[in-house]
The first five atom37 places (N, CA, C, CB, O) and aatype in JSON, in Angstrom:
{
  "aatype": [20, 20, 20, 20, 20, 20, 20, 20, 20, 20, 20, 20, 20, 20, 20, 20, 20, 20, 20, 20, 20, 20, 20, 20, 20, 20, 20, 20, 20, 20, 20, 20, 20, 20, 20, 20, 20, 20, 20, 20, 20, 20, 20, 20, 20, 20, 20, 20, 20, 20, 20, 20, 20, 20, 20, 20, 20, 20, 20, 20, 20, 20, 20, 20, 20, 20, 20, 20, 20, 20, 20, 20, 20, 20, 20, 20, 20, 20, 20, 20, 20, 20, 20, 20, 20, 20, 20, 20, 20, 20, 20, 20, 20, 20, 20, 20, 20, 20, 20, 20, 20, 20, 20, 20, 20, 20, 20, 20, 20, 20, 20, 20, 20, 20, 20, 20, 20, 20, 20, 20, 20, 20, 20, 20, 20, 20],
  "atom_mask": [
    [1, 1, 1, 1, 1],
    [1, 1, 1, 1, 1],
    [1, 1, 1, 1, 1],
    [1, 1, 1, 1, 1],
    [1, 1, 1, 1, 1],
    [1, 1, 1, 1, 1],
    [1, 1, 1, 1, 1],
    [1, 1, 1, 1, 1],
    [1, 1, 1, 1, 1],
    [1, 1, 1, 1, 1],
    [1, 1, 1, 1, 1],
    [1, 1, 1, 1, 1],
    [1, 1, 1, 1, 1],
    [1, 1, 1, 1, 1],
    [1, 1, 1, 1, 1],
    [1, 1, 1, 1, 1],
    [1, 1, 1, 1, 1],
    [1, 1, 1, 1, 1],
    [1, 1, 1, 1, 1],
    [1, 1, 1, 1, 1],
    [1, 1, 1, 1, 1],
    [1, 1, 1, 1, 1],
    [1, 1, 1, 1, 1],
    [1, 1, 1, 1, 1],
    [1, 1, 1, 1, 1],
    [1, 1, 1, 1, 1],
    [1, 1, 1, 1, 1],
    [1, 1, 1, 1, 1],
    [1, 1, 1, 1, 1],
    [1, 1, 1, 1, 1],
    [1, 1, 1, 1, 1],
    [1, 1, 1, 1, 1],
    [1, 1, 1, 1, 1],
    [1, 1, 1, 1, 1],
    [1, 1, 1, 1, 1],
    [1, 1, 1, 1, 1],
    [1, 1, 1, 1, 1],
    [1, 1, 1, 1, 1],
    [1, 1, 1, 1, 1],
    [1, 1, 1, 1, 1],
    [1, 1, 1, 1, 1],
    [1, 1, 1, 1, 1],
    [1, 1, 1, 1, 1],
    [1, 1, 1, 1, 1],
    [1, 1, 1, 1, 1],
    [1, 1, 1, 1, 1],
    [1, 1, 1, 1, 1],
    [1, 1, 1, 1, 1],
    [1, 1, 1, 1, 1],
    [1, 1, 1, 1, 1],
    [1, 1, 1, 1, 1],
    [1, 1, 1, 1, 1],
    [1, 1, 1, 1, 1],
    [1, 1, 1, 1, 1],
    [1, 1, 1, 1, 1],
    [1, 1, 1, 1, 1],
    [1, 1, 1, 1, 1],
    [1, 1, 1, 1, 1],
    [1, 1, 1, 1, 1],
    [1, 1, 1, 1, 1],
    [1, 1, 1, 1, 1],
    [1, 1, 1, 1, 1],
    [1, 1, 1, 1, 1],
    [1, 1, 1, 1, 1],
    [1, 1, 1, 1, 1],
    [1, 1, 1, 1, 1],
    [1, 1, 1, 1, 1],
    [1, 1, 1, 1, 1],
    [1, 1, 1, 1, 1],
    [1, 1, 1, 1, 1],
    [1, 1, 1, 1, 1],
    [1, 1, 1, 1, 1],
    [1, 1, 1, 1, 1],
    [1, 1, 1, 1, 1],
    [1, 1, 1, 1, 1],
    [1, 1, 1, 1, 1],
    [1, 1, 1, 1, 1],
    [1, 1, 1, 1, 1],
    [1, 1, 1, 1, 1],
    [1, 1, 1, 1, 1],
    [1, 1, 1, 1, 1],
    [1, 1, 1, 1, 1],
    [1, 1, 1, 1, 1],
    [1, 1, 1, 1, 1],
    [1, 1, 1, 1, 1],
    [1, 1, 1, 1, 1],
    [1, 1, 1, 1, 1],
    [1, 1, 1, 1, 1],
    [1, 1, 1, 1, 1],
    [1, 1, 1, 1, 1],
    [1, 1, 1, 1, 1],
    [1, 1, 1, 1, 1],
    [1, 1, 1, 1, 1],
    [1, 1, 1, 1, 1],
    [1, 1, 1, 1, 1],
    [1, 1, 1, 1, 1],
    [1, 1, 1, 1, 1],
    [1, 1, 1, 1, 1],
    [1, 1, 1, 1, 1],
    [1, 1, 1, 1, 1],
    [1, 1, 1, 1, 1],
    [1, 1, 1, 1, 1],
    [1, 1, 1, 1, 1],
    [1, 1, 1, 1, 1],
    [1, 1, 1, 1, 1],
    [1, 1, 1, 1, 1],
    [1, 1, 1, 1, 1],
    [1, 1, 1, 1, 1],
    [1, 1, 1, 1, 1],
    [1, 1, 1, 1, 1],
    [1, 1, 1, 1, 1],
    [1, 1, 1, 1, 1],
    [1, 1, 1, 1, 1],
    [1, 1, 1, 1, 1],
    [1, 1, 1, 1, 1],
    [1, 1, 1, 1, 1],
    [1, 1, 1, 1, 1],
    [1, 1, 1, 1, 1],
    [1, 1, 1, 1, 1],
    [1, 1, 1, 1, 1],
    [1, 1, 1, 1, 1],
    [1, 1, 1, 1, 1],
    [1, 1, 1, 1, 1],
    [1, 1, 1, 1, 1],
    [1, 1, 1, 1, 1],
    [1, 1, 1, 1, 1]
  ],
  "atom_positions": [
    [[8.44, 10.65, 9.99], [7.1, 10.13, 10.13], [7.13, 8.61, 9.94], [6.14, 10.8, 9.11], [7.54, 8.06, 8.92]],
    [[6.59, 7.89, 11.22], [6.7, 6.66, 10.86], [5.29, 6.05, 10.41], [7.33, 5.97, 11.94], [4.25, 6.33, 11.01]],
    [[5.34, 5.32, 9.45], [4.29, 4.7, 9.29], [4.16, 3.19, 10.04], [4.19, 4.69, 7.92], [5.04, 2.34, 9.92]],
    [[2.74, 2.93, 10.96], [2.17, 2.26, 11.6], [0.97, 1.19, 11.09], [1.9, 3.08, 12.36], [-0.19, 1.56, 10.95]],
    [[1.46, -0.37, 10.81], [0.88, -0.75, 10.04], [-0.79, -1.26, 10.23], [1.72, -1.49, 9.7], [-1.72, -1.8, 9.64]],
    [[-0.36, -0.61, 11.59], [-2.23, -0.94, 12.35], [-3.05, 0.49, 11.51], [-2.39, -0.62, 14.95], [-4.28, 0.58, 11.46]],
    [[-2.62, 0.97, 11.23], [-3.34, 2.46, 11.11], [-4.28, 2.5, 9.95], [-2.23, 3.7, 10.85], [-5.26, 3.23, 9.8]],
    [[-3.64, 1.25, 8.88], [-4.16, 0.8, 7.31], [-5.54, 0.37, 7.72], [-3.21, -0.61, 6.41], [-5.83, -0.19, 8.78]],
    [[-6.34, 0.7, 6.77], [-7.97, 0.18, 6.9], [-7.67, -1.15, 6.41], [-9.3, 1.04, 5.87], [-7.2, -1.22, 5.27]],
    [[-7.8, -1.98, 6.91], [-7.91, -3.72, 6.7], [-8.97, -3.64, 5.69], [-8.45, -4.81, 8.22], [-8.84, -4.19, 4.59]],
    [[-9.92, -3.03, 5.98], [-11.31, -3.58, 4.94], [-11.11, -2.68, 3.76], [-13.13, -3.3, 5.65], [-11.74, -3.28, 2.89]],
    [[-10.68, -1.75, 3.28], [-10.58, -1.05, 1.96], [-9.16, -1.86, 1.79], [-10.58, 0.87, 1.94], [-9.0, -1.8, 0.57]],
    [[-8.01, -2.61, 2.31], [-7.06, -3.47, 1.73], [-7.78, -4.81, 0.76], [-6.16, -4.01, 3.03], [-7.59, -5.23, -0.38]],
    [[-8.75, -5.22, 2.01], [-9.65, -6.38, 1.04], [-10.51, -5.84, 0.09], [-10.65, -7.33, 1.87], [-10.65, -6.39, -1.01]],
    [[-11.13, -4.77, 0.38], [-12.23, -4.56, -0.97], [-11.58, -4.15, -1.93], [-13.42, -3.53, -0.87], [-12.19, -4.11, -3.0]],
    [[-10.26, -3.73, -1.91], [-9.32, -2.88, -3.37], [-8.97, -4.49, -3.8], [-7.4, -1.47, -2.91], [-9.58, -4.98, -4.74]],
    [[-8.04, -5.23, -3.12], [-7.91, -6.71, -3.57], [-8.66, -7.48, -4.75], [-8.24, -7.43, -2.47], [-8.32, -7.79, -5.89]],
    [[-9.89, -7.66, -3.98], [-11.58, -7.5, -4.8], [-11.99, -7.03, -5.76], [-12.46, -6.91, -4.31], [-12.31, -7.67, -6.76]],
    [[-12.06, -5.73, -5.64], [-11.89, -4.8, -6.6], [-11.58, -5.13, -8.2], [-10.92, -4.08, -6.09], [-12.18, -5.24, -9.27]],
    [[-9.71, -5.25, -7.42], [-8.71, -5.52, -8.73], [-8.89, -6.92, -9.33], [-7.09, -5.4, -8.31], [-8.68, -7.13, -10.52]],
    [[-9.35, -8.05, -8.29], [-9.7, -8.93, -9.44], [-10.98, -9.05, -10.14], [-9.48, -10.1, -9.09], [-10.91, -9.5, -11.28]],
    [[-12.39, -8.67, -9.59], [-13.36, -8.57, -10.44], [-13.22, -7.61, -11.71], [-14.38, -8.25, -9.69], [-13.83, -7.66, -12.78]],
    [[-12.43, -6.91, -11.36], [-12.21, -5.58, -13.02], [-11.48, -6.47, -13.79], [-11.03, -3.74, -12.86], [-11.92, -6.79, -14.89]],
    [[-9.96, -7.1, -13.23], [-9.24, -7.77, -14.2], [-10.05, -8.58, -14.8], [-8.15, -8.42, -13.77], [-9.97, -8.53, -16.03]],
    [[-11.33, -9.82, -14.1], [-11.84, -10.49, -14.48], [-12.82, -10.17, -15.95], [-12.24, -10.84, -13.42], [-12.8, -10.85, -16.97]],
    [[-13.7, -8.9, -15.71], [-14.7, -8.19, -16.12], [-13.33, -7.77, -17.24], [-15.65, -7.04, -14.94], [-13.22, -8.65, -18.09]],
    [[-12.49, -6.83, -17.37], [-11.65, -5.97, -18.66], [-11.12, -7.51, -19.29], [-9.98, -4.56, -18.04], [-11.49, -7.9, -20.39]],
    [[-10.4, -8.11, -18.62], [-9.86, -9.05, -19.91], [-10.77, -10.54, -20.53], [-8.29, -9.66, -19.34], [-10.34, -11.36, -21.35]],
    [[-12.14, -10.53, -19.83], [-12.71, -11.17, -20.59], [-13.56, -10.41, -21.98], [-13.43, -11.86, -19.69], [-13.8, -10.79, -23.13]],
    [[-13.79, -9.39, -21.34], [-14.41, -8.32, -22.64], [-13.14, -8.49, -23.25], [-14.94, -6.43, -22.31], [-13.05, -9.71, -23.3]],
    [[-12.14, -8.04, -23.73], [-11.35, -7.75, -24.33], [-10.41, -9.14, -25.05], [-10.8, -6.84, -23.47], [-9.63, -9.11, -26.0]],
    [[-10.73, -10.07, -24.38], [-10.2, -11.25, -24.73], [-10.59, -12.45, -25.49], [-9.96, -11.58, -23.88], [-10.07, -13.22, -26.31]],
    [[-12.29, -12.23, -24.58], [-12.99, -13.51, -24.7], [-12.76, -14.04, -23.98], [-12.92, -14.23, -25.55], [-12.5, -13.81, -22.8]],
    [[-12.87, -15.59, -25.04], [-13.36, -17.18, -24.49], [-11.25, -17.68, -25.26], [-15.66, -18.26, -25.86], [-10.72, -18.78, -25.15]],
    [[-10.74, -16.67, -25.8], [-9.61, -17.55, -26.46], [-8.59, -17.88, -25.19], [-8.73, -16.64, -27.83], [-8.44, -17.02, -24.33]],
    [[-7.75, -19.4, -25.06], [-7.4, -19.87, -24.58], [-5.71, -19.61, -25.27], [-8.24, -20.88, -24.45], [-5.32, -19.85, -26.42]],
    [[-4.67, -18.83, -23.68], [-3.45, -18.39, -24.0], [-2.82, -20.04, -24.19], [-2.75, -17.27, -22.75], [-3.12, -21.08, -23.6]],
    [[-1.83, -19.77, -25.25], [-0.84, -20.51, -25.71], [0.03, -20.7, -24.68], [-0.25, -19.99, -26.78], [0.3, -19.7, -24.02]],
    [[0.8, -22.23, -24.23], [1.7, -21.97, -23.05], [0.94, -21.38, -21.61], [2.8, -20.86, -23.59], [1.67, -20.74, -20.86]],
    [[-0.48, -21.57, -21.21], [-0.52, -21.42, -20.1], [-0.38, -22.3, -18.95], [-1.29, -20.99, -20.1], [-0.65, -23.5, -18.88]],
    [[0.3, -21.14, -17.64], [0.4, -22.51, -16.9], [-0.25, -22.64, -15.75], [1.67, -22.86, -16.58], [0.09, -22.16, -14.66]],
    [[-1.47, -23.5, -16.07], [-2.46, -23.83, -15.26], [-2.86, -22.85, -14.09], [-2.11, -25.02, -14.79], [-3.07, -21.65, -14.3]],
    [[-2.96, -23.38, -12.92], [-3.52, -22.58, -11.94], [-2.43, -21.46, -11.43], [-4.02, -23.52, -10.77], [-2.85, -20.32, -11.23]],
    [[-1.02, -21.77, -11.22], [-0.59, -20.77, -10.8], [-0.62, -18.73, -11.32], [0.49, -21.42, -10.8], [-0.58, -17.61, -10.81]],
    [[-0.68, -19.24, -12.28], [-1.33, -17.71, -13.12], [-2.65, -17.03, -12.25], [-2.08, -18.17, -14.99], [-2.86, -15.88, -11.87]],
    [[-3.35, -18.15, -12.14], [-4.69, -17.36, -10.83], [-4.06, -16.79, -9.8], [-5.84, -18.49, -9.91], [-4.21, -15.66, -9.35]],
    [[-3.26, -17.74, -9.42], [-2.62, -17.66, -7.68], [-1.81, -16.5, -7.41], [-1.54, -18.97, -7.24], [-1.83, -15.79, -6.41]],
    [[-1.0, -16.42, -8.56], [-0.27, -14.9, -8.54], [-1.32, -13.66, -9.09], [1.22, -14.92, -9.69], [-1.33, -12.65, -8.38]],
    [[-1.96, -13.67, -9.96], [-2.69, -13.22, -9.78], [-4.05, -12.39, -8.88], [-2.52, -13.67, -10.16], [-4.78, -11.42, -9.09]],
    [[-3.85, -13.46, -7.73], [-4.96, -12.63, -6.88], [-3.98, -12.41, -5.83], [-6.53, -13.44, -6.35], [-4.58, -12.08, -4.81]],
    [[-2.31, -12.48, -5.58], [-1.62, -12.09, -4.68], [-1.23, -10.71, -5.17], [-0.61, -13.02, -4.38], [-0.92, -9.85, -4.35]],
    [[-1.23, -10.48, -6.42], [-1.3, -9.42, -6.78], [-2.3, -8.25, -6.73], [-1.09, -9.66, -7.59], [-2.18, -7.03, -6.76]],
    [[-3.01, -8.85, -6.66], [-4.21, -7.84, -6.5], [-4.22, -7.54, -4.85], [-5.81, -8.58, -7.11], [-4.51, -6.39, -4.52]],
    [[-3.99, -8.29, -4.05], [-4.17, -7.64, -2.52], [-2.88, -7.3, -2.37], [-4.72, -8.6, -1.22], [-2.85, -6.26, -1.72]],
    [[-1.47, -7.78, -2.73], [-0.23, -6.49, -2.75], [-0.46, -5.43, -2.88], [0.69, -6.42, -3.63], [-0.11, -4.55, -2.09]],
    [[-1.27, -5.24, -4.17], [-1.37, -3.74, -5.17], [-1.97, -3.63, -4.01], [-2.19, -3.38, -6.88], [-1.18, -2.93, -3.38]],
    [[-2.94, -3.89, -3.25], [-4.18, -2.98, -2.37], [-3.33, -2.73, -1.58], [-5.65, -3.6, -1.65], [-3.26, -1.51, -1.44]],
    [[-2.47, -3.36, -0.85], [-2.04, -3.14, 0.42], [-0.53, -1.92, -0.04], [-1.67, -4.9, 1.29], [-0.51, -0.81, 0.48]],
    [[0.16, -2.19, -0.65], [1.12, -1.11, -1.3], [0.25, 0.12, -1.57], [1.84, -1.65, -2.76], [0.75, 1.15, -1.1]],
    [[-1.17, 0.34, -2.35], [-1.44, 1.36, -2.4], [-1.76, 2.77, -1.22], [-2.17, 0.98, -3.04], [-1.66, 3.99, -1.11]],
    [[-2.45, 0.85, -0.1], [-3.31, 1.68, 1.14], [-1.9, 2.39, 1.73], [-4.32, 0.46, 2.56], [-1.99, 3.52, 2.23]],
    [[-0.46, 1.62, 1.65], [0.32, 2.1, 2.51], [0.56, 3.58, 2.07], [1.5, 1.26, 2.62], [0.54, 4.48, 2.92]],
    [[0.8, 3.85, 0.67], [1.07, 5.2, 0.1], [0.18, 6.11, 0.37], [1.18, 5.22, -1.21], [0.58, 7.24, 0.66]],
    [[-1.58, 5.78, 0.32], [-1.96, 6.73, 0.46], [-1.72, 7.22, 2.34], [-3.32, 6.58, -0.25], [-1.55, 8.41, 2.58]],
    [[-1.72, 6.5, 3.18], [-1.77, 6.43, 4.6], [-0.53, 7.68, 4.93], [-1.43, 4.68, 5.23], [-0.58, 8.67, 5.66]],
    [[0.79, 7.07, 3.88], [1.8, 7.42, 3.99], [1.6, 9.38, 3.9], [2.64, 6.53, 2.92], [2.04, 10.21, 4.68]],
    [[0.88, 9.56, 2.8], [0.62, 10.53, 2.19], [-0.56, 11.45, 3.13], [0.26, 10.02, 0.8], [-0.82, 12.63, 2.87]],
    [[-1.07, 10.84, 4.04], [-2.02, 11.67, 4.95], [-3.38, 12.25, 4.04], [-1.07, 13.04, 5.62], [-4.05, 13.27, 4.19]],
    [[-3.5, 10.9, 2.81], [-5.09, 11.36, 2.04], [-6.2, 11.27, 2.88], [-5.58, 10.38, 0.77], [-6.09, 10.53, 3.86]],
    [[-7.01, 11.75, 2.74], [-8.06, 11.86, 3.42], [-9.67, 11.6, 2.54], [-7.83, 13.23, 4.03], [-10.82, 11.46, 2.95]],
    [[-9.21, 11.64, 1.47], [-10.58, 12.06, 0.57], [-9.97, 11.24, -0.54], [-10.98, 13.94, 0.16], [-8.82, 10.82, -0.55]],
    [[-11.29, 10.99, -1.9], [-11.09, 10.32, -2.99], [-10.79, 11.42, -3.99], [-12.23, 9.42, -3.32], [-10.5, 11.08, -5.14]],
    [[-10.81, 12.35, -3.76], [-10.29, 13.23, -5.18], [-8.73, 13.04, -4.98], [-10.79, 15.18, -5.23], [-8.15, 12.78, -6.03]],
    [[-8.02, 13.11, -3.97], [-6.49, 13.05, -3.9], [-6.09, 11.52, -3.94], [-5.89, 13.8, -2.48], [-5.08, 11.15, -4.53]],
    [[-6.91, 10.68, -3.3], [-6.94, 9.54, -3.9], [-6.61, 9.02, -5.38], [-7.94, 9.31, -3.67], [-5.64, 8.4, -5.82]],
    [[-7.86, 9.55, -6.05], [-7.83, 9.59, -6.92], [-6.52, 9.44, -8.0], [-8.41, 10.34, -6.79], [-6.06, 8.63, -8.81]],
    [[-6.26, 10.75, -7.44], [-4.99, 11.83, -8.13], [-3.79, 10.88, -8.37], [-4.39, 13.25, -6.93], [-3.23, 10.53, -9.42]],
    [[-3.46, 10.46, -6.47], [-2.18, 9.35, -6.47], [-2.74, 8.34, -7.22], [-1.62, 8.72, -4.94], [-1.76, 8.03, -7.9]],
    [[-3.69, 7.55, -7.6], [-3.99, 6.29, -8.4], [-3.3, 6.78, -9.99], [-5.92, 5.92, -8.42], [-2.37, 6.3, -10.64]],
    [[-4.06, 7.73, -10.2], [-3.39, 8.12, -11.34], [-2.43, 8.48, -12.05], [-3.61, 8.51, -11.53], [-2.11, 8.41, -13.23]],
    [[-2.0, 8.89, -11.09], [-0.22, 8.96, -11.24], [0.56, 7.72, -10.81], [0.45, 10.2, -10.25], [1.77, 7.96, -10.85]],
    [[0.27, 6.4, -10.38], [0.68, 5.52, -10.19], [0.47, 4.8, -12.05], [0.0, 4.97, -8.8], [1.4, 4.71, -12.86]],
    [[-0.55, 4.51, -12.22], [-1.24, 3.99, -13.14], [-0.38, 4.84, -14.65], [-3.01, 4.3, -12.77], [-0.18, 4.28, -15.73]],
    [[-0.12, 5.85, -14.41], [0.66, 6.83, -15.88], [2.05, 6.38, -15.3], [0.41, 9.09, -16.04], [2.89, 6.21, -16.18]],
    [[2.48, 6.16, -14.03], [3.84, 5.66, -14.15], [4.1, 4.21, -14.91], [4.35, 5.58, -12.75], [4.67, 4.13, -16.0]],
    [[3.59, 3.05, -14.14], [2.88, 1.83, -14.52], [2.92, 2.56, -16.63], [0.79, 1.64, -13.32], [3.83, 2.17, -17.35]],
    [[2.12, 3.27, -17.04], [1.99, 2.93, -18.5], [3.1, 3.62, -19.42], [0.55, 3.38, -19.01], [2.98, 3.59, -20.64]],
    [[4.1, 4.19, -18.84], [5.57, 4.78, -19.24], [6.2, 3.46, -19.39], [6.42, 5.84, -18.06], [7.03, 3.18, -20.25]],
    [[5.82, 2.77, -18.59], [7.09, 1.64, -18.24], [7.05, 0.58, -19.38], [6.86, 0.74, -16.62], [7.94, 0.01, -20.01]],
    [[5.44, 0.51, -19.41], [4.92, -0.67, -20.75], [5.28, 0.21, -22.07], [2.83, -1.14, -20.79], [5.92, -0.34, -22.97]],
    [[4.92, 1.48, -22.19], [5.36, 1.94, -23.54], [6.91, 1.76, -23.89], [5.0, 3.44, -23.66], [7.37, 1.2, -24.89]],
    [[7.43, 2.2, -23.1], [9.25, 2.13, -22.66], [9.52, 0.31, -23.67], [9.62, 1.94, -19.93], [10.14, 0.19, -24.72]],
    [[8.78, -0.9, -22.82], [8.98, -1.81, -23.17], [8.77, -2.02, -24.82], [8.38, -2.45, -22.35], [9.43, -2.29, -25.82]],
    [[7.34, -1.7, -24.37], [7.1, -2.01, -26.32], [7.66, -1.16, -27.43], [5.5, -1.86, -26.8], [7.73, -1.62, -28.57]],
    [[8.04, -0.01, -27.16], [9.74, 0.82, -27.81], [10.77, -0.19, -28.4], [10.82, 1.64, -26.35], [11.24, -0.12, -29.54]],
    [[11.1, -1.31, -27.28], [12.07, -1.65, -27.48], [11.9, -3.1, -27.98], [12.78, -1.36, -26.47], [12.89, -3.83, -28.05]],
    [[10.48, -3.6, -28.37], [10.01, -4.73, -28.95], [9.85, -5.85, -28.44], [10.54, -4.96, -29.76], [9.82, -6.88, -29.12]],
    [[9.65, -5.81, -26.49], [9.45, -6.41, -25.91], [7.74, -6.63, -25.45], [10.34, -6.11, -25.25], [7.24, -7.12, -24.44]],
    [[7.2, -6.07, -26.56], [5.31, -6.27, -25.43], [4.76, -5.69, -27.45], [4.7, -4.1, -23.0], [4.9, -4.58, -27.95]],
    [[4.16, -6.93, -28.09], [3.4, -5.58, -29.28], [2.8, -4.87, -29.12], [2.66, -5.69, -30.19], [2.69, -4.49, -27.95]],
    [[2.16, -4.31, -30.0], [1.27, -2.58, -29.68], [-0.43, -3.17, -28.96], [0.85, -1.33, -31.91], [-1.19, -2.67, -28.13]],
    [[-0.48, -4.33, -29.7], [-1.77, -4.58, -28.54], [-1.63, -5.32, -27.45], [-2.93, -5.26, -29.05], [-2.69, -5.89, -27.18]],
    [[-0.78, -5.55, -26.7], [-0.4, -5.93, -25.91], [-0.26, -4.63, -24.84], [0.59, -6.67, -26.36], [-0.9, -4.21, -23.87]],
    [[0.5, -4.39, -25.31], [0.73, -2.5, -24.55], [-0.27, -1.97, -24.27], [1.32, -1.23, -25.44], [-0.54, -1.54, -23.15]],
    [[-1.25, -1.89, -25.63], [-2.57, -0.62, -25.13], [-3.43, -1.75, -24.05], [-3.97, 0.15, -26.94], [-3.62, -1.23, -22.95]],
    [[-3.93, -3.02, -24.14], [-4.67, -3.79, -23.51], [-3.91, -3.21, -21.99], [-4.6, -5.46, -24.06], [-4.39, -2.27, -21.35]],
    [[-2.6, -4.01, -21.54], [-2.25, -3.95, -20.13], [-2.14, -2.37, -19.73], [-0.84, -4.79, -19.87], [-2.33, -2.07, -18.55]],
    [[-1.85, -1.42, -20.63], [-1.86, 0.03, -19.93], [-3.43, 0.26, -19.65], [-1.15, 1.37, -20.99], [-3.72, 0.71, -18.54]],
    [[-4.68, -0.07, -20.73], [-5.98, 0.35, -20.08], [-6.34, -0.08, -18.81], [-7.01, 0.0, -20.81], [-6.98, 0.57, -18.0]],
    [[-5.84, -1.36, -18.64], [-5.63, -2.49, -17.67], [-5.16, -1.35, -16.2], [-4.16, -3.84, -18.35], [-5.86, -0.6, -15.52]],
    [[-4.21, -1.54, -16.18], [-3.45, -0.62, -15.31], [-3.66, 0.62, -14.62], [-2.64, -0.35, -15.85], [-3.69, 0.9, -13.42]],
    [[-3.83, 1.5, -16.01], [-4.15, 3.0, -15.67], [-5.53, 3.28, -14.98], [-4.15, 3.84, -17.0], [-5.6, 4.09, -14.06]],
    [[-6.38, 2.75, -15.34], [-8.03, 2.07, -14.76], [-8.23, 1.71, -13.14], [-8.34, 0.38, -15.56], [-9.11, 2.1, -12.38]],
    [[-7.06, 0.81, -12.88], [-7.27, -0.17, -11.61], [-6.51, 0.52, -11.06], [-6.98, -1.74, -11.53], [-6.67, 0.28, -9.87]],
    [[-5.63, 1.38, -11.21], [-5.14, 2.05, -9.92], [-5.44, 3.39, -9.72], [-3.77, 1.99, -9.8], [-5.0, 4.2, -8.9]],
    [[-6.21, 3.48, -10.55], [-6.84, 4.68, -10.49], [-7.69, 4.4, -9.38], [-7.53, 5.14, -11.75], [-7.52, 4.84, -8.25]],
    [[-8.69, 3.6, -9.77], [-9.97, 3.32, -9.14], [-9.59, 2.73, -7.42], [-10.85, 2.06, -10.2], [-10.44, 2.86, -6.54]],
    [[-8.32, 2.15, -7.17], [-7.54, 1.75, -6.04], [-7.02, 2.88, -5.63], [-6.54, 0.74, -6.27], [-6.53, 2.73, -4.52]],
    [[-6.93, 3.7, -5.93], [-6.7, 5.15, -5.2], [-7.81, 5.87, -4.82], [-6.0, 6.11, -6.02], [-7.81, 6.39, -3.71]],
    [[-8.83, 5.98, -5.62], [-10.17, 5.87, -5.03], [-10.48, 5.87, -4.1], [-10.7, 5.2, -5.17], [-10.83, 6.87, -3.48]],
    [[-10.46, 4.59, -3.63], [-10.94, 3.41, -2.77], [-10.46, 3.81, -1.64], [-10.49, 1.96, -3.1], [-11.19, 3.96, -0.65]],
    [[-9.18, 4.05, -1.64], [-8.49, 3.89, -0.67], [-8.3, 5.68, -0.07], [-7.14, 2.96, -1.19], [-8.15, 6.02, 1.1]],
    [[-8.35, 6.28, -0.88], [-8.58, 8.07, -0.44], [-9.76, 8.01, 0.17], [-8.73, 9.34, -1.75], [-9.65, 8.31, 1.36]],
    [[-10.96, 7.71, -0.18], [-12.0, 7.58, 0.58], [-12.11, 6.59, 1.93], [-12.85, 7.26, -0.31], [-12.62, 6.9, 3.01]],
    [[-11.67, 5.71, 1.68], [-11.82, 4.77, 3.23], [-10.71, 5.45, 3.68], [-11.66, 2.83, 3.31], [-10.21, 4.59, 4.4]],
    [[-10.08, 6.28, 3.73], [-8.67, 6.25, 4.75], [-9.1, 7.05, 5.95], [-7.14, 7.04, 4.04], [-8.32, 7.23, 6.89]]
  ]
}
């Protein structure tokens, strides 16, 4: 089965994009505030940041496409199992004393949330 990259909904690639940065915006200011990270470096942190967010969309749309979803409950399903893989990986890390414990739970709610909801998105528009 080949996958055909015309076949991807262009517009659920941009609205998951979207999506993922208004939530990131919306979860880590609740959760953060107004405090200003130590060592940040300036704008490029945005820039990867919102390339990330339309990767994630476009990697997701390809899986679900790949996967022949049709609907947001299976959508769903694959988000969520992306998102519990994604939070193995951060626990794995902070095991080994690379991420502290609030660090971990912040980026796994982070995670498990947005690709959930990007599976969603993307089960339904497909």
């Amino acid at each position: 089965m080949l996958l055909e990259l015309n076949e991807l909904n262009r517009i659920a690639i941009l609205l998951g994009g979207l999506l993922y940065m208004v939530y990131g915006g919306i979860y880590y200011s609740i959760l953060l505030g107004k405090k200003k990270e130590a060592g940040s470096q300036g704008s490029f942190k945005y820039i990867f940041s919102v390339l990330t967010a339309f990767i994630s969309s476009f990697l997701i749309s390809i899986l679900i496409n790949a996967a022949g979803i049709e609907n947001f409950i299976a959508g769903t399903a694959i988000g969520f199992m992306i998102g519990l893989l994604i939070s193995l990986v951060y626990i794995k890390n902070s095991l080994f004393g690379l991420l502290t414990k609030k660090s971990c739970i912040i980026a796994i709610g982070d995670h498990f949330v947005i690709f959930t909801l990007l599976g969603m998105l993307h089960g339904f528009m497909n």
